[in-house]
C-alpha positions in Angstrom: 18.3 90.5 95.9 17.4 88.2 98.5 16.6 85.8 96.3 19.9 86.0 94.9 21.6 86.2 98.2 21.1 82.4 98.4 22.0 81.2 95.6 25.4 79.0 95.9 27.8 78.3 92.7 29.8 75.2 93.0 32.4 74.7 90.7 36.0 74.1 90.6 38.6 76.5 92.8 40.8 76.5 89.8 38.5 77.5 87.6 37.2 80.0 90.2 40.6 81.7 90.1 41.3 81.6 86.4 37.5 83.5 85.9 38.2 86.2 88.6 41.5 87.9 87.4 42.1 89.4 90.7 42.2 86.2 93.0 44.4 85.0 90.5 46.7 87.7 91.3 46.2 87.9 94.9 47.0 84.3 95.1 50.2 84.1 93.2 51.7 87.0 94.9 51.4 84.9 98.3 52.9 81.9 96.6 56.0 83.8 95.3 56.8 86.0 97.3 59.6 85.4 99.9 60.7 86.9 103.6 64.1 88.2 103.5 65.7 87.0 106.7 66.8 90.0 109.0 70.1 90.9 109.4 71.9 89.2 112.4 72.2 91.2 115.6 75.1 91.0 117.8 73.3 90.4 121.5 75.7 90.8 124.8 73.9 89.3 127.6 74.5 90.0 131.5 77.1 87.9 133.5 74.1 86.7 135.2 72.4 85.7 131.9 75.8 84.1 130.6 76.1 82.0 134.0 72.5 80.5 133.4 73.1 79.2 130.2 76.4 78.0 130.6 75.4 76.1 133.6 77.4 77.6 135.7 75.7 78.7 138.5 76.7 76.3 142.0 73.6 73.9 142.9 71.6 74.5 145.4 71.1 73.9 148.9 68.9 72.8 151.5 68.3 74.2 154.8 71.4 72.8 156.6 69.2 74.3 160.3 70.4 76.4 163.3 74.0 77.3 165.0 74.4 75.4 168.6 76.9 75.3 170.7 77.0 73.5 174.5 78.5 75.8 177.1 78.3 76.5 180.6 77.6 79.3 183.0 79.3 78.7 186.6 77.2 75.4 187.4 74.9 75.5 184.7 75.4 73.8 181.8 73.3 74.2 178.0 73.6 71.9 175.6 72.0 73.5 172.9 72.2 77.7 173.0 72.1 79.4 169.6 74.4 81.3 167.8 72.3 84.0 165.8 73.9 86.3 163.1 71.0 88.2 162.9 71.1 89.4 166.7 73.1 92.4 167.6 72.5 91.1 171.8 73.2 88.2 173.7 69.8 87.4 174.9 68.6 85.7 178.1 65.2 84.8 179.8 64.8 85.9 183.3 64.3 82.7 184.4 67.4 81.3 183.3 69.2 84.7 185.1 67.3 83.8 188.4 68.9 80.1 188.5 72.4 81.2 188.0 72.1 83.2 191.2 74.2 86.4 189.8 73.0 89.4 191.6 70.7 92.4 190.6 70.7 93.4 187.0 72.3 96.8 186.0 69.5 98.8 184.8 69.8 100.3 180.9 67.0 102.0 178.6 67.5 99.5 175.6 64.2 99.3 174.0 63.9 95.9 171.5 62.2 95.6 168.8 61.3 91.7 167.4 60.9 90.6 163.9 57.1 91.8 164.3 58.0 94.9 164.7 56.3 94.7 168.2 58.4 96.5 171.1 58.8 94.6 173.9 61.1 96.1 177.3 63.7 94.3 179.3 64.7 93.8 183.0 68.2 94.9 182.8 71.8 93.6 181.6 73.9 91.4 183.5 77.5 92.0 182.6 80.9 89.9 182.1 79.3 86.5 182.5 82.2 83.9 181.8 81.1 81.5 179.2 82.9 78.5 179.0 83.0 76.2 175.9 85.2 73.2 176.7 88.5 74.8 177.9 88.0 78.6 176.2 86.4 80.9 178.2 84.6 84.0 177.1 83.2 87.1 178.4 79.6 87.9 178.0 76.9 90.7 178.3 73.5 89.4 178.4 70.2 91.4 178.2 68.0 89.6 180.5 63.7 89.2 179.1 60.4 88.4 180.2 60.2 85.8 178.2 59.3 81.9 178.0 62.3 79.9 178.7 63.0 77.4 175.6 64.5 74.4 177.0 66.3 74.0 173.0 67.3 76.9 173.2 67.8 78.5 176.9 70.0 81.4 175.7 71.0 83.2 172.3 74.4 84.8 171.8 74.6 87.3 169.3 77.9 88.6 167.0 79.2 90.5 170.2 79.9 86.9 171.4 80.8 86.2 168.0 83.2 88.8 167.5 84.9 87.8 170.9 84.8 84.3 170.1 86.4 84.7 166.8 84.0 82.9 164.8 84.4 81.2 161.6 81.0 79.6 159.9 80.8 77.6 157.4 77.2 77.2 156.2 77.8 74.2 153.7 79.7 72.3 155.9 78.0 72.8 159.0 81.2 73.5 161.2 81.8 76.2 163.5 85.2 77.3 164.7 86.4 79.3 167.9 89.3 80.7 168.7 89.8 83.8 171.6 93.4 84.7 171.7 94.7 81.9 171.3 96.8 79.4 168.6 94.1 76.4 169.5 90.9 76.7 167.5 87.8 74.7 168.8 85.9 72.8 165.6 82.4 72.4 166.4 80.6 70.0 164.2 77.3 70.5 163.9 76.4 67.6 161.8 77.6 63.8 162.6 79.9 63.9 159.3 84.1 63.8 158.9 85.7 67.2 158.9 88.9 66.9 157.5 91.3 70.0 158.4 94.9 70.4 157.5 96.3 71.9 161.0 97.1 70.5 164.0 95.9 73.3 166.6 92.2 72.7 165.9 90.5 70.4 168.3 87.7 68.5 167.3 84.0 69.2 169.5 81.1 67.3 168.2 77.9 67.4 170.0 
């Protein structure tokens, strides 16, 4: 047997087939035979699948960067103080509270908690600050912090102010518009660009 094992028969493949009858039969049934195609299914796809393959989802965007606006506090004046959708408080460093000179802080148990999850404690809450923004004035609660002061950004109103201020934001554009009880609208551009607006009580504030 072993000395059969290696022996090796070359001869032709088609003459290989025609002497074993079953090759030959094996091999023409995977010439002939054919596939039949399956039937065709009827496939809905999603709205959100439908908008992706018909292109028709908007481009996208980059980060257009924070919400500023210049105001002023009695004598004080900040250039920069952010406007922050995702705050529920105005906020305000203690040593920012200490230069304006407004009295002692009402006390109140609001307890914070940061993005960290870390619980940090306030000094108190100074009430009915008068923000001004060119000619609208505003009333403002601020809860006064420990805290470092950040010269960009002294202060942080939240959508209390917002609401108050009547604020419209548009994203895309980069333009912010107040408007407190009043037919005048304040336009603040936040990017050097042309804003084009159909009305003529909005005045125009780029910083």
């Amino acid at each position: 047997m072993q000395t059969l094992s290696k022996v090796q028969i070359n001869i032709p493949l088609l003459d290989a087939i025609k002497k074993i009858p079953s090759y030959a039969k094996f091999l023409k049934e995977v010439c002939s035979s054919k596939k039949k195609l399956a039937d065709l299914d009827k496939v809905v796809l999603t709205e959100q699948c439908s908008a992706v393959l018909l292109h028709k989802l908007p481009p996208k965007k980059k980060d257009p960067g924070s919400f500023n606006i210049s105001c002023a506090i009695e004598n004080f004046n900040f250039k920069s103080a952010l406007i922050d959708l995702g705050a529920s408080i105005n906020l305000m460093p203690f040593s920012v509270f200490q230069q304006l000179g407004q009295g002692d802080l009402k006390p109140t148990s609001i307890i914070l908690q940061l993005a960290d999850r870390s619980i940090t404690y306030q000094r108190g809450v100074i009430e009915d600050l008068i923000i001004k923004v060119d000619n609208l004035y505003l009333p403002a609660d601020f809860v006064v912090l420990d805290m470092d002061e950040d010269l960009q950004t002294p202060i942080i109103f939240g959508r209390p102010f917002m609401a108050i201020a009547r604020t419209l934001i548009d994203v895309e554009a980069g333009t912010l518009l107040l408007g407190f009880r009043t037919n005048l609208w304040y336009l603040i551009c936040l990017r050097q660009q042309n804003v084009l607006l159909n009305s003529k009580n909005v005045r125009t504030l780029t910083w």
